[in-house]
DONU-791557 format. One record per atom (N, C-alpha, C): residue number from 1; residue in one letter; x, y, z. Coordinates in Angstrom, 1 decimal. Atoms other than C-alpha are relative to their C-alpha. Layout:
<atoms>
{pos:NUM	code:A	xx:X	yy:Y	zz:Z}
...
</atoms>
This chain:
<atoms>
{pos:1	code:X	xx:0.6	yy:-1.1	zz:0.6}
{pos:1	code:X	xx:48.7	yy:36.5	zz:-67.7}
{pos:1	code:X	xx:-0.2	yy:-0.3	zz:-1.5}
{pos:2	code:X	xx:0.5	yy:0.4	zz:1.8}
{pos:2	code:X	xx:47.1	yy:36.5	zz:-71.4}
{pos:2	code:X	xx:-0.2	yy:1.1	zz:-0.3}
{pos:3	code:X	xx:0.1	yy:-1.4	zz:0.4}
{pos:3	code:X	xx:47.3	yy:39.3	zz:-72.9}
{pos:3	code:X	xx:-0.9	yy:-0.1	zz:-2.0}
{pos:4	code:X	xx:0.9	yy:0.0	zz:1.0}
{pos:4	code:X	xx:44.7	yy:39.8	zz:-75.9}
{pos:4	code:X	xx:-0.1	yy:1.3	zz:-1.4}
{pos:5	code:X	xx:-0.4	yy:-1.4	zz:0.5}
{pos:5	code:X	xx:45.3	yy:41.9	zz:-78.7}
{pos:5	code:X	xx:-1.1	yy:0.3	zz:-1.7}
{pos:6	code:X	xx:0.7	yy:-0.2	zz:1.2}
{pos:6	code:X	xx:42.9	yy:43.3	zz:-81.8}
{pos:6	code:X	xx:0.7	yy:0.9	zz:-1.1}
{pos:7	code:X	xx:-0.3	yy:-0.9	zz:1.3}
{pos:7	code:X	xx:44.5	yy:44.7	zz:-85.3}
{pos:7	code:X	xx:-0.7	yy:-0.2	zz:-1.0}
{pos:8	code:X	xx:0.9	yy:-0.3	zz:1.2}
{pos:8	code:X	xx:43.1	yy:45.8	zz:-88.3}
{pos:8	code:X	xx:1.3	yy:-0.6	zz:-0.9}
{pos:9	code:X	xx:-1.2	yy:-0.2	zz:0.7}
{pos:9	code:X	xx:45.0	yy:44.5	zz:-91.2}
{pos:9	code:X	xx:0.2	yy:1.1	zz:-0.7}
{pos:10	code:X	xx:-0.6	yy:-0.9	zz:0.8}
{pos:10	code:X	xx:47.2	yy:46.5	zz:-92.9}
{pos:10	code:X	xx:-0.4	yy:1.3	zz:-0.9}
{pos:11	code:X	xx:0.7	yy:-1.0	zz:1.1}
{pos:11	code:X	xx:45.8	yy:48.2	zz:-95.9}
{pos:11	code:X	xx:-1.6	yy:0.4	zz:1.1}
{pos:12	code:X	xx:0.7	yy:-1.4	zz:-0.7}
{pos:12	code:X	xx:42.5	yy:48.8	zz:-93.6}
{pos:12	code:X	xx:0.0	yy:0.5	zz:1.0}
{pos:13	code:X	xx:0.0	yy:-0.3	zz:-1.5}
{pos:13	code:X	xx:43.6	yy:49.9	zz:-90.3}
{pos:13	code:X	xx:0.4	yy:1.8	zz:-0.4}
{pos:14	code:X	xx:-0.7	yy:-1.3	zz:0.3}
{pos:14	code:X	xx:43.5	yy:53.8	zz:-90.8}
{pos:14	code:X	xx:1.1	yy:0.3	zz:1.4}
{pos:15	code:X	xx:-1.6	yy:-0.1	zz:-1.1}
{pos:15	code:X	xx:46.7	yy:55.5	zz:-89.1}
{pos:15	code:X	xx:-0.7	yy:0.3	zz:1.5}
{pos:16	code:X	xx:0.4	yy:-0.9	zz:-1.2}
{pos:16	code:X	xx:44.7	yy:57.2	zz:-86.2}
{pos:16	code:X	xx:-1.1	yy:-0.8	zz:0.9}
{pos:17	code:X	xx:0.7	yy:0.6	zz:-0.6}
{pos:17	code:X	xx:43.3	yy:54.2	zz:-84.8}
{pos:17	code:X	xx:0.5	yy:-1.0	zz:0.7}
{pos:18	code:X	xx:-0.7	yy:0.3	zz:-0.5}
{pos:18	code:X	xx:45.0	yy:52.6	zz:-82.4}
{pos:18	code:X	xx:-0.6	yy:-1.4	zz:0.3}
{pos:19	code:X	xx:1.0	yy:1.0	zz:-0.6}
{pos:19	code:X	xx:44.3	yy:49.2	zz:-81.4}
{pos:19	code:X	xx:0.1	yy:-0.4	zz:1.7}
{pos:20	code:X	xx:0.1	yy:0.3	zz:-1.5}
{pos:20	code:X	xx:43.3	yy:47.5	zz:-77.9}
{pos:20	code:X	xx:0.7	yy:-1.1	zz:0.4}
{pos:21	code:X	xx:-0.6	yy:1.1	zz:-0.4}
{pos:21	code:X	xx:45.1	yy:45.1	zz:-76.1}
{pos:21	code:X	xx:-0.6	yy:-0.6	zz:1.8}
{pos:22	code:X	xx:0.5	yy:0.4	zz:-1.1}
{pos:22	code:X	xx:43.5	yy:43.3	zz:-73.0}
{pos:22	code:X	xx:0.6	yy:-1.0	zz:0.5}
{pos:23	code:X	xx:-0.7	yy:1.0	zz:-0.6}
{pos:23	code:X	xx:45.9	yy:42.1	zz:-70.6}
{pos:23	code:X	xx:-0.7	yy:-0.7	zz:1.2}
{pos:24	code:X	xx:0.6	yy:0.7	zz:-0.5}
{pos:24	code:X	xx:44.1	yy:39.4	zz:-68.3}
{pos:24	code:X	xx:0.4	yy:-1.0	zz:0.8}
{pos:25	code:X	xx:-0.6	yy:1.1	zz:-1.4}
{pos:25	code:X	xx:45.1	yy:37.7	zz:-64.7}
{pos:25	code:X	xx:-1.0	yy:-0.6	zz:0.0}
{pos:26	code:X	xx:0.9	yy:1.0	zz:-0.4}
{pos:26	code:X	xx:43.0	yy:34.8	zz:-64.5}
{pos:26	code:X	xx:0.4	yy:-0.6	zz:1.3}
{pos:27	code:X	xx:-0.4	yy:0.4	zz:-1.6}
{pos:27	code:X	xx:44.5	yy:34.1	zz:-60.6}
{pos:27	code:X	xx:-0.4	yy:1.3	zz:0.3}
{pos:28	code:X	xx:0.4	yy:-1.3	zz:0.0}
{pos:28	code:X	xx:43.4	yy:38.0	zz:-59.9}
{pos:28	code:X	xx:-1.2	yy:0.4	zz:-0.1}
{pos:29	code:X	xx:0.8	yy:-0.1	zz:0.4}
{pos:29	code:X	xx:40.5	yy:38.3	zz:-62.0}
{pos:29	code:X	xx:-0.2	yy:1.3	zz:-0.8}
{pos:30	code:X	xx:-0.7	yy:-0.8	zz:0.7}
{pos:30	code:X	xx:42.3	yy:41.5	zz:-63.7}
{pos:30	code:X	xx:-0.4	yy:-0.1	zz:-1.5}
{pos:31	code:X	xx:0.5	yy:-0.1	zz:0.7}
{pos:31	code:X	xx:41.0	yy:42.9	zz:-66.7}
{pos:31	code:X	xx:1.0	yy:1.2	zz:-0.3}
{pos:32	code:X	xx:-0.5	yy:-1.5	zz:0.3}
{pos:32	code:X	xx:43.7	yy:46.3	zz:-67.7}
{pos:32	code:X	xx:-0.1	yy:0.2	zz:-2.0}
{pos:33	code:X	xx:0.3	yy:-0.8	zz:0.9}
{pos:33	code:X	xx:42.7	yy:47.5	zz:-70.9}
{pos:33	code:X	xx:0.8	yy:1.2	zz:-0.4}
{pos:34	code:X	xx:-0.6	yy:-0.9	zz:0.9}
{pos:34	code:X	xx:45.1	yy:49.6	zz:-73.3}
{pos:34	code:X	xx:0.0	yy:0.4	zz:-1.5}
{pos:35	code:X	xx:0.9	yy:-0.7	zz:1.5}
{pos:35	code:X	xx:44.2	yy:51.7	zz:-76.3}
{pos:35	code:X	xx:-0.9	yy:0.4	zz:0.0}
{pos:36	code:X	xx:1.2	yy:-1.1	zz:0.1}
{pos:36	code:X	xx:40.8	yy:52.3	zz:-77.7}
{pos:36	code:X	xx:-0.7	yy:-0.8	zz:-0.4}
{pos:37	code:X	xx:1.6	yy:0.9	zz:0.1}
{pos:37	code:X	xx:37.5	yy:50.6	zz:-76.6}
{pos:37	code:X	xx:-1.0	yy:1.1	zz:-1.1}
{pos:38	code:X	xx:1.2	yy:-0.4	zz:0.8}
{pos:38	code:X	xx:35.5	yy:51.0	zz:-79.3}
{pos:38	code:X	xx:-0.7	yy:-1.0	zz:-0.7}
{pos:39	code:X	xx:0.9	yy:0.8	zz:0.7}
{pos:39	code:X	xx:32.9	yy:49.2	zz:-81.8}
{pos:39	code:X	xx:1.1	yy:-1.1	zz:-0.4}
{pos:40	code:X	xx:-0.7	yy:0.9	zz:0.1}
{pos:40	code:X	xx:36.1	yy:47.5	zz:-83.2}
{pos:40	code:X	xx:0.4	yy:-0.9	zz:0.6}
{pos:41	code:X	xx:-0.8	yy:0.6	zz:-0.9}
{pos:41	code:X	xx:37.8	yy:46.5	zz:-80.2}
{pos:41	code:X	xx:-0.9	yy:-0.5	zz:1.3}
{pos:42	code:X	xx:1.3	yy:0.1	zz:-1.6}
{pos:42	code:X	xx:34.5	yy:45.9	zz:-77.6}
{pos:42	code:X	xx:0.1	yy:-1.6	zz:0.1}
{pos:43	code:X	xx:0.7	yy:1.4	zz:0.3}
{pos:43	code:X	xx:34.5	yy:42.1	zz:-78.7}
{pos:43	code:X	xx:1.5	yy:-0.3	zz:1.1}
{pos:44	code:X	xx:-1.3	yy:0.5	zz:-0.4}
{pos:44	code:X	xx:38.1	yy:41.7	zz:-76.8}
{pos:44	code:X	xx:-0.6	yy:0.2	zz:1.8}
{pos:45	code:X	xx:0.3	yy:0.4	zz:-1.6}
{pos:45	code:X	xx:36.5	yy:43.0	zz:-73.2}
{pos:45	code:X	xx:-0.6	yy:-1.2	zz:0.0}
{pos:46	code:X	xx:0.7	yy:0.9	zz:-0.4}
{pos:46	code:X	xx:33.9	yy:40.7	zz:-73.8}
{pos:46	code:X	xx:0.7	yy:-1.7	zz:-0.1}
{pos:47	code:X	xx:-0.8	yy:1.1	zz:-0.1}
{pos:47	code:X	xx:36.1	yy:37.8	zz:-74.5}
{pos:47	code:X	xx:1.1	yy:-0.5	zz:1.7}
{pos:48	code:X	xx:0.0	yy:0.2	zz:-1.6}
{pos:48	code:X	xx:37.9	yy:38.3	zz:-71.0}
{pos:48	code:X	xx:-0.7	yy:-0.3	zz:0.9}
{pos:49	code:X	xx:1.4	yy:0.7	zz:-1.0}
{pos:49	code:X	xx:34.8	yy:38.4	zz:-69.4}
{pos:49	code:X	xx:-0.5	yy:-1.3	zz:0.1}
{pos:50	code:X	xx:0.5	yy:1.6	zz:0.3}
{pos:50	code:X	xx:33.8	yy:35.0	zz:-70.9}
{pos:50	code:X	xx:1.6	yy:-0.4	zz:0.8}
{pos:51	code:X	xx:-1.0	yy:0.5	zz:-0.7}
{pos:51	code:X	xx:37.4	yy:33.9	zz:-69.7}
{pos:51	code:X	xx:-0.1	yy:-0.2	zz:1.6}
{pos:52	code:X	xx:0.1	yy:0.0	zz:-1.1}
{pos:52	code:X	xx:36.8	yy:34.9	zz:-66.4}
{pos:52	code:X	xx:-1.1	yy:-0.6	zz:0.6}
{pos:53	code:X	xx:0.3	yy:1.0	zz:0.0}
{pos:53	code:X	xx:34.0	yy:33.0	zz:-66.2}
{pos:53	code:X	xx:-0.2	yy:-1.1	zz:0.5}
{pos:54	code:X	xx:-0.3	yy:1.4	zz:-0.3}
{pos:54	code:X	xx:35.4	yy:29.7	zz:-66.2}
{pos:54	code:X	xx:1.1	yy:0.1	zz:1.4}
{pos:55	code:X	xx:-0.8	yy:0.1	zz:-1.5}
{pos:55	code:X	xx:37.7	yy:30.9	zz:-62.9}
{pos:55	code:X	xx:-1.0	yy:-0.2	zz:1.0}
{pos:56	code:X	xx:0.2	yy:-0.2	zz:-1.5}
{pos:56	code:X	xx:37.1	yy:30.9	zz:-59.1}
{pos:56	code:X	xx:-0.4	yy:1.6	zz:0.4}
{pos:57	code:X	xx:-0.2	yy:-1.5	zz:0.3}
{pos:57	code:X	xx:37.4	yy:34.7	zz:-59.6}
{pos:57	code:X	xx:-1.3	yy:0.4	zz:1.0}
{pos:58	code:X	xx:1.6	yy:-0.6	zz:-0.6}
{pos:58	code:X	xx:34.6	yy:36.3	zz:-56.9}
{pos:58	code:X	xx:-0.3	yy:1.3	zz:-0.6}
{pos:59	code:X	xx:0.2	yy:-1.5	zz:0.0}
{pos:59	code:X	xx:35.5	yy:39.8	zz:-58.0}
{pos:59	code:X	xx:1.1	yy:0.2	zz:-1.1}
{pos:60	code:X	xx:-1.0	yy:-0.1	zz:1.2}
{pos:60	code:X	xx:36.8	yy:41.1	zz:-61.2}
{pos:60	code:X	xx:0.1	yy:1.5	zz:-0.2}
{pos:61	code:X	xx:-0.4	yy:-1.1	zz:-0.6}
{pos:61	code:X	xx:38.4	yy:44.3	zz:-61.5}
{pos:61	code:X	xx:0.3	yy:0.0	zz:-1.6}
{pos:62	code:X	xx:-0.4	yy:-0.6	zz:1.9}
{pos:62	code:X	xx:38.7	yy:46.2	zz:-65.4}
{pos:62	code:X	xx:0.8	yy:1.3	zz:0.4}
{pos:63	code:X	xx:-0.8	yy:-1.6	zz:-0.2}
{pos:63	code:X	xx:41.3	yy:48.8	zz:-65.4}
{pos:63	code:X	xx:-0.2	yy:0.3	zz:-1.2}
{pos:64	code:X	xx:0.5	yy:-0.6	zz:1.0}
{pos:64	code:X	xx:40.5	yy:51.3	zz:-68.0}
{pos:64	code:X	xx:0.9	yy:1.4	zz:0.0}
{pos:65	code:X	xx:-0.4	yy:-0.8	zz:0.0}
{pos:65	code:X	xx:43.0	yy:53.6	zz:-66.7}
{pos:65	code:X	xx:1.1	yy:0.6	zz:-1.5}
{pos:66	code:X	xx:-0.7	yy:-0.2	zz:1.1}
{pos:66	code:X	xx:45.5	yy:53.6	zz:-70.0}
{pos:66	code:X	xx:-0.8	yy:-0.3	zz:-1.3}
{pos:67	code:X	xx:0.3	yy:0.2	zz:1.1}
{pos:67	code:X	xx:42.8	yy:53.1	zz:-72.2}
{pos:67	code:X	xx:-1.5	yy:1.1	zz:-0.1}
{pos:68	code:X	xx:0.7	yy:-0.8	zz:0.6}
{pos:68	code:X	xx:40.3	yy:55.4	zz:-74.4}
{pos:68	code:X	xx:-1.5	yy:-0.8	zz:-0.1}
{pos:69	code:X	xx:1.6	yy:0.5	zz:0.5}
{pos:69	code:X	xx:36.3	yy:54.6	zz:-74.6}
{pos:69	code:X	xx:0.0	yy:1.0	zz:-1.1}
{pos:70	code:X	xx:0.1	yy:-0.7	zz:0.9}
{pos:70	code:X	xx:36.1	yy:55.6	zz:-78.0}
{pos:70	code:X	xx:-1.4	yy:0.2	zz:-0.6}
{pos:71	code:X	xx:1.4	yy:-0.5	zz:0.6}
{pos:71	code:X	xx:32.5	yy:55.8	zz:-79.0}
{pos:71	code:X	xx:-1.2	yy:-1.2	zz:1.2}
{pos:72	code:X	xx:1.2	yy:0.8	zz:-1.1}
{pos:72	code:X	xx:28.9	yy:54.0	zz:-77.3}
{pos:72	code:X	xx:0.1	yy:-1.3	zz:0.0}
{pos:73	code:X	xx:0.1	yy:1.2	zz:0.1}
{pos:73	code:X	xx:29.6	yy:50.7	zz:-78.2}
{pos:73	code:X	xx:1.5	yy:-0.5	zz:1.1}
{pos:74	code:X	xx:-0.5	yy:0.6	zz:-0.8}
{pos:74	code:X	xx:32.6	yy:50.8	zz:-76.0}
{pos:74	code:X	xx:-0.5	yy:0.3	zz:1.5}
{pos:75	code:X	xx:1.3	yy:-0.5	zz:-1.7}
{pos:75	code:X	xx:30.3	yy:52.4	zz:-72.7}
{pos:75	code:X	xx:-0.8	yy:-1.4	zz:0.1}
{pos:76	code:X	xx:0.9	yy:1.0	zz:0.6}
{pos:76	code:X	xx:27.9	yy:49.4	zz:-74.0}
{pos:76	code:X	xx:1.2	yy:-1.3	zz:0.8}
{pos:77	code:X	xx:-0.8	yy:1.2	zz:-0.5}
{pos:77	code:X	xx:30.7	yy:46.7	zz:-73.3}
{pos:77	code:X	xx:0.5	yy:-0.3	zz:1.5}
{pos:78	code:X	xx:-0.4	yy:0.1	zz:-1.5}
{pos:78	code:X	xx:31.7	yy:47.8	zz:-69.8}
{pos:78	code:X	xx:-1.0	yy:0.2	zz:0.8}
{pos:79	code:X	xx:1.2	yy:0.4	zz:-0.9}
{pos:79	code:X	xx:27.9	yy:48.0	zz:-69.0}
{pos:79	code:X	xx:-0.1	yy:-1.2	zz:-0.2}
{pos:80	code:X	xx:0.1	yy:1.3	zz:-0.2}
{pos:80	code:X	xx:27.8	yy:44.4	zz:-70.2}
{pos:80	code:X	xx:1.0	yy:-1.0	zz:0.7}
{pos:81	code:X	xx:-1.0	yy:0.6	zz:-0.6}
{pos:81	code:X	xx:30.7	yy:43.3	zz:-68.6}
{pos:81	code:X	xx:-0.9	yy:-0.2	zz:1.5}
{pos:82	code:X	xx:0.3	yy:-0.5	zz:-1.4}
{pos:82	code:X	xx:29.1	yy:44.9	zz:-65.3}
{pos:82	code:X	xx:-1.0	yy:-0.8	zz:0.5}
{pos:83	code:X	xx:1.1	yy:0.8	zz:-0.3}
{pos:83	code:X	xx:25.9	yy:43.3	zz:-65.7}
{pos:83	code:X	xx:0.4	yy:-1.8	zz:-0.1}
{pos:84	code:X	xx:-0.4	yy:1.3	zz:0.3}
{pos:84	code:X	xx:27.5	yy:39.7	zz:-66.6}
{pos:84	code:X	xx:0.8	yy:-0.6	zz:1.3}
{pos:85	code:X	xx:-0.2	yy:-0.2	zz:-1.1}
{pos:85	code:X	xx:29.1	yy:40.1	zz:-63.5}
{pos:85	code:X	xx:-0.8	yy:-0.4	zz:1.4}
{pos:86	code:X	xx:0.9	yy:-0.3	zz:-0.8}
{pos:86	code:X	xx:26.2	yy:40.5	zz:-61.6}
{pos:86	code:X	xx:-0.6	yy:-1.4	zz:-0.1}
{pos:87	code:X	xx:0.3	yy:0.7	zz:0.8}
{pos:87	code:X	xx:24.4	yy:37.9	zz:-63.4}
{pos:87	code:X	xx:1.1	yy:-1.6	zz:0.6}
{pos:88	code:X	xx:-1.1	yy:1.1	zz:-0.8}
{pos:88	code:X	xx:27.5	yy:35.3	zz:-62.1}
{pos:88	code:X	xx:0.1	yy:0.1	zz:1.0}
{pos:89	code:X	xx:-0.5	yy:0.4	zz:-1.6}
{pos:89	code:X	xx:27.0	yy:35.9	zz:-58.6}
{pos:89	code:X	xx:1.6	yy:1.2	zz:0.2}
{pos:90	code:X	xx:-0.7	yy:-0.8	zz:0.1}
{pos:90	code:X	xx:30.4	yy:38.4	zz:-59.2}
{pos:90	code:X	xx:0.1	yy:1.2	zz:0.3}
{pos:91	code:X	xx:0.1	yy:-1.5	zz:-0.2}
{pos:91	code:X	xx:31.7	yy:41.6	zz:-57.9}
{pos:91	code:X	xx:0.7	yy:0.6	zz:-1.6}
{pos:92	code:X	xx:-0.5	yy:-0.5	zz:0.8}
{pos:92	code:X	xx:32.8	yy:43.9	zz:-60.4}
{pos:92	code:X	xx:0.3	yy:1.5	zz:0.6}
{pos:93	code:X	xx:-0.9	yy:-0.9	zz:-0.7}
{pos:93	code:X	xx:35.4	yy:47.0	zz:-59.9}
{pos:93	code:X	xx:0.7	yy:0.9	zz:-1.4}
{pos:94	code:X	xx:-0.4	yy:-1.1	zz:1.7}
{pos:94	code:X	xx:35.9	yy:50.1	zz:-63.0}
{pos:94	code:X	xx:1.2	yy:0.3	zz:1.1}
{pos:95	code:X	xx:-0.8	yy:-1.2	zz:-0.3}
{pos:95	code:X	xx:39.1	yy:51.7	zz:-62.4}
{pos:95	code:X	xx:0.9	yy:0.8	zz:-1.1}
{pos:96	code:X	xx:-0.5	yy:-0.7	zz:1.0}
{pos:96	code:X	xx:40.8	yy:54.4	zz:-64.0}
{pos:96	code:X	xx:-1.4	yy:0.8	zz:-1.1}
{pos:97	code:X	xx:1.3	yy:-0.7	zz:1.0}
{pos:97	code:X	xx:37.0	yy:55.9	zz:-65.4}
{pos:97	code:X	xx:0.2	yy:1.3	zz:-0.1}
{pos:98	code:X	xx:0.8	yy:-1.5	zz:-0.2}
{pos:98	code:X	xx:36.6	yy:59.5	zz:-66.1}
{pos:98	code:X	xx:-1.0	yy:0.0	zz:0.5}
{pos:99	code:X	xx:2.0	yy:-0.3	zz:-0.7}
{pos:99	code:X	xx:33.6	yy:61.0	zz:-64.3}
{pos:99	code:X	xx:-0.8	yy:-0.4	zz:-1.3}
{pos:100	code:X	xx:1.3	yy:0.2	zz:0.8}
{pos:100	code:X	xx:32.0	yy:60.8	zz:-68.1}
{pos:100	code:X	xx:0.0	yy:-1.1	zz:-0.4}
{pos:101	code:X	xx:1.0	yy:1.2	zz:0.3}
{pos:101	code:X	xx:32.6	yy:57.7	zz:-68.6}
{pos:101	code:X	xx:-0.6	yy:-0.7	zz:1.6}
{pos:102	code:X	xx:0.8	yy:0.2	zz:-1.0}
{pos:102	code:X	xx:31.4	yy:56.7	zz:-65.1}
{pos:102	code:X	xx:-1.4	yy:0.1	zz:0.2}
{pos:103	code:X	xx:1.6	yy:0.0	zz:0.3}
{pos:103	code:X	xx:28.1	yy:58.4	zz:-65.7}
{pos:103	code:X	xx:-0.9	yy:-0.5	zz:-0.6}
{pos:104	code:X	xx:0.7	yy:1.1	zz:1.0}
{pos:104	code:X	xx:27.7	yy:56.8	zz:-68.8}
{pos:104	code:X	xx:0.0	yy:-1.1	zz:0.2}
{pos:105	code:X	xx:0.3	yy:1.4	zz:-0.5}
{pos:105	code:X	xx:28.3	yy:53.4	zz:-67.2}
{pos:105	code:X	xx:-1.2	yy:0.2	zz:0.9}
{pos:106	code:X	xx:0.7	yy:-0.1	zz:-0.9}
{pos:106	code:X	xx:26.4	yy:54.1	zz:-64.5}
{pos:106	code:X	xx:-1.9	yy:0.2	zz:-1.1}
{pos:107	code:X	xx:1.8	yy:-0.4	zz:0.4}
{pos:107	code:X	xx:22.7	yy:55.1	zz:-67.1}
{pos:107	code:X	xx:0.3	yy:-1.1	zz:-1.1}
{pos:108	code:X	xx:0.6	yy:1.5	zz:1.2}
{pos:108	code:X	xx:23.6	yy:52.0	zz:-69.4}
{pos:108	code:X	xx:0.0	yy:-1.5	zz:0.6}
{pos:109	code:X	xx:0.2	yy:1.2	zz:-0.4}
{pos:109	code:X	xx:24.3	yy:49.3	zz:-66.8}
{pos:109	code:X	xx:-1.1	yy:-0.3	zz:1.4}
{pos:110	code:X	xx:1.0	yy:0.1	zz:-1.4}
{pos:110	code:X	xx:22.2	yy:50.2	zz:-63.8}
{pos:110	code:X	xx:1.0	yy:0.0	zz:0.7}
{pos:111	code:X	xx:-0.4	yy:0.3	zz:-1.2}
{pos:111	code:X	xx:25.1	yy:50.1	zz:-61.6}
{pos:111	code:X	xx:0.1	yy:1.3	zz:0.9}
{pos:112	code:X	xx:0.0	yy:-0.9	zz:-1.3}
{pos:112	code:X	xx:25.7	yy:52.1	zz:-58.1}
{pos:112	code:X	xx:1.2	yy:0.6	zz:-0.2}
{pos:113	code:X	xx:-0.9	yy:-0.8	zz:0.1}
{pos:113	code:X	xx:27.6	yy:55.0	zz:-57.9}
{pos:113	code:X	xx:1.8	yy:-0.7	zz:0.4}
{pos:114	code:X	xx:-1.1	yy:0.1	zz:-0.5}
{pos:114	code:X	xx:30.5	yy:53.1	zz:-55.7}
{pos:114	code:X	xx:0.5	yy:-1.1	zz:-1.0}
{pos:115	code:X	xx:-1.0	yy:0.5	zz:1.0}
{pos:115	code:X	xx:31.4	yy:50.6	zz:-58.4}
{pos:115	code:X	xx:0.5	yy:0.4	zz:-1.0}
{pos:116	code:X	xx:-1.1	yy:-0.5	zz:1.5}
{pos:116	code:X	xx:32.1	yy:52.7	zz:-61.4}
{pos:116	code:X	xx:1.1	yy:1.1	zz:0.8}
{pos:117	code:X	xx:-1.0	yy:-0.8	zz:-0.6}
{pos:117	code:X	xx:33.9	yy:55.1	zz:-58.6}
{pos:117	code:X	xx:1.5	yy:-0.8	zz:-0.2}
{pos:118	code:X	xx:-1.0	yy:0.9	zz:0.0}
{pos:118	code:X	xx:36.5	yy:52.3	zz:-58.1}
{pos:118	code:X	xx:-0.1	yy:-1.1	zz:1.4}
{pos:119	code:X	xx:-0.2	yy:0.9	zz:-0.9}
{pos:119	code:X	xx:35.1	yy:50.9	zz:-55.1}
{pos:119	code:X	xx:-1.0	yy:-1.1	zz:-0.2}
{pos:120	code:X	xx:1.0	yy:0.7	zz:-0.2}
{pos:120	code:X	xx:33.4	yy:47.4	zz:-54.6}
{pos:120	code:X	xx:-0.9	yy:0.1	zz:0.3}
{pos:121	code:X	xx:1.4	yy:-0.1	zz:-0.2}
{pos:121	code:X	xx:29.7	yy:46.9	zz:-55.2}
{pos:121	code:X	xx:-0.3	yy:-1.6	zz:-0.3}
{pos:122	code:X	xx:0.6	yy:1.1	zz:0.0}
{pos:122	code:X	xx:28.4	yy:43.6	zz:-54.4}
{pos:122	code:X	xx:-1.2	yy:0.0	zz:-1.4}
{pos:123	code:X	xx:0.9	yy:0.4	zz:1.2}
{pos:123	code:X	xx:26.0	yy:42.5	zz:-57.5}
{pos:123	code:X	xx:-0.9	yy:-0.9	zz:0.7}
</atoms>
């Protein structure tokens, strides 16, 4: 497991911004996400993604359950995950979405209702 982590330094990380940490099974293809996807922290999905990648991985699974989409740029990263996915011959599997972010995945990446649900959608 690799676990991936983004901070602000010090003097500029205001207090009410939490950072994200992206823990990452490359035997799995596990993606769980904690904190808060946003513009700051979007570059850390996309770095797993690239990780996964270089696996065997057929089907990669982002948990988003313990973590916050904090503005469009973090909806933006889990449509590009989705599509990158796709793109690799790869399944991809949202779990833990709210319905709103679901819809918003759903009108930024093109995908089918049953993968941002939580169930497998072939790509």
């Amino acid at each position: 497991m690799v676990a991936l982590q983004s901070m602000f330094p010090a003097e500029a990380r205001p207090d009410d911004v939490p950072e994200l940490s992206a823990h990452l099974d490359l035997v799995t293809g596990r993606v769980e996400l904690v904190g808060r996807l946003d513009r700051a922290t979007a570059h850390l999905l996309h770095d797993a993604v690239s990780a996964l990648l270089v696996t065997s991985c057929a089907q990669w699974t982002v948990d988003v359950t313990r973590a916050t989409v904090g503005d469009h740029h973090g909806l933006r990263a889990l449509a590009v995950a989705y599509r990158r996915a796709g793109r690799h011959h790869r399944q991809f599997l949202l779990l833990g979405a709210s319905p709103t972010v679901q819809r918003a995945a759903l009108q930024l990446g093109g995908s089918e209702p049953s993968a941002v649900a939580g169930q497998v959608c072939p790509n």
